[in-house]
C-alpha positions in Angstrom: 27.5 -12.7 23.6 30.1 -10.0 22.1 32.3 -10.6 19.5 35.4 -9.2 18.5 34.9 -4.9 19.2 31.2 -5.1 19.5 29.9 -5.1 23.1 27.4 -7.4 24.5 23.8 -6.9 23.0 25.3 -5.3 19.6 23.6 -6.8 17.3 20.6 -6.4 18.8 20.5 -2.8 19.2 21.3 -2.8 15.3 18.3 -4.5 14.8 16.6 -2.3 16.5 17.7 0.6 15.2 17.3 -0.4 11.7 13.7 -1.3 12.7 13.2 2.3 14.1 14.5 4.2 10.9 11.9 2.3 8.7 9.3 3.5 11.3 10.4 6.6 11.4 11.0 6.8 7.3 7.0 5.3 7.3 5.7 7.9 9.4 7.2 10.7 7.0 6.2 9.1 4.1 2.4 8.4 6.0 0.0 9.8 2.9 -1.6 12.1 1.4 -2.4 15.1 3.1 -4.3 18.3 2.2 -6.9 18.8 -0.3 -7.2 16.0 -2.6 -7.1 17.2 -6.5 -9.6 16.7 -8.7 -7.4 15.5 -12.0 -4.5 13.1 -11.4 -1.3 15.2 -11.2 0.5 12.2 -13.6 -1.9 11.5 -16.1 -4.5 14.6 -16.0 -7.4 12.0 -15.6 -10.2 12.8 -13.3 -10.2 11.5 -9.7 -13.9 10.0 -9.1 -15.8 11.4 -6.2 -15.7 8.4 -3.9 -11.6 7.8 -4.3 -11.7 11.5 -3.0 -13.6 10.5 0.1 -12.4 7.9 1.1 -8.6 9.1 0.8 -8.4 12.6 1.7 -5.7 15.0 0.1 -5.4 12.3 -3.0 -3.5 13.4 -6.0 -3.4 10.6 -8.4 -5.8 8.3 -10.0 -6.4 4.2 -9.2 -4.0 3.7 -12.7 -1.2 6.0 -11.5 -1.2 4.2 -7.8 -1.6 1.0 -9.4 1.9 1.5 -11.3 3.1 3.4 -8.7 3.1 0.3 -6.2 3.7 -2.3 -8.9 7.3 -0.8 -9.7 9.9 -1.8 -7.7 11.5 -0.2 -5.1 15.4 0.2 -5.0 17.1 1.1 -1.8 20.8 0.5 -0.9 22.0 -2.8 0.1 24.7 -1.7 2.5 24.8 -1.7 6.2 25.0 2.0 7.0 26.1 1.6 10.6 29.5 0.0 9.7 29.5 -2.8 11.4 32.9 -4.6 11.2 31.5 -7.8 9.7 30.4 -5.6 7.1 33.9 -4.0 6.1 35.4 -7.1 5.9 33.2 -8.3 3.1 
């Protein structure tokens, strides 16, 4: 059902697309990659041998990841597609 400008199936394809940039913004963002360090690049602590194996190409220690996931996030509240019903807000 369309409504108003939008065409039949609009607000699914939105959906859809604003699932495939998060994907796509995921797979960018996938990890580590490389050598892993042996110091923490934040803190300067030393990365035990077994964190190093089992992630390659780490650069920072449990403590620094810890925080690092623990802080919250901020990321734009706005509908970047411009859909009408959010311009009329």
């Amino acid at each position: 059902m369309a409504g108003g400008w939008a065409k039949d199936g609009a607000v699914n394809e939105q959906i859809e697309a604003s699932i495939q940039d998060e994907l796509a913004r995921m797979r960018t963002h996938a990890g580590p990659a490389g050598e892993s360090a042996t110091h923490c690049v934040e803190c300067e602590e030393p990365i035990p041998e077994a964190r190093r194996a089992a992630i390659p190409g780490v650069k920072i220690c449990i403590d620094c990841a810890q925080q690092r996931d623990s802080a919250p996030v901020l990321r734009a509240g706005i509908n970047r597609r411009g859909s009408k019903d959010s311009q009329l807000k």
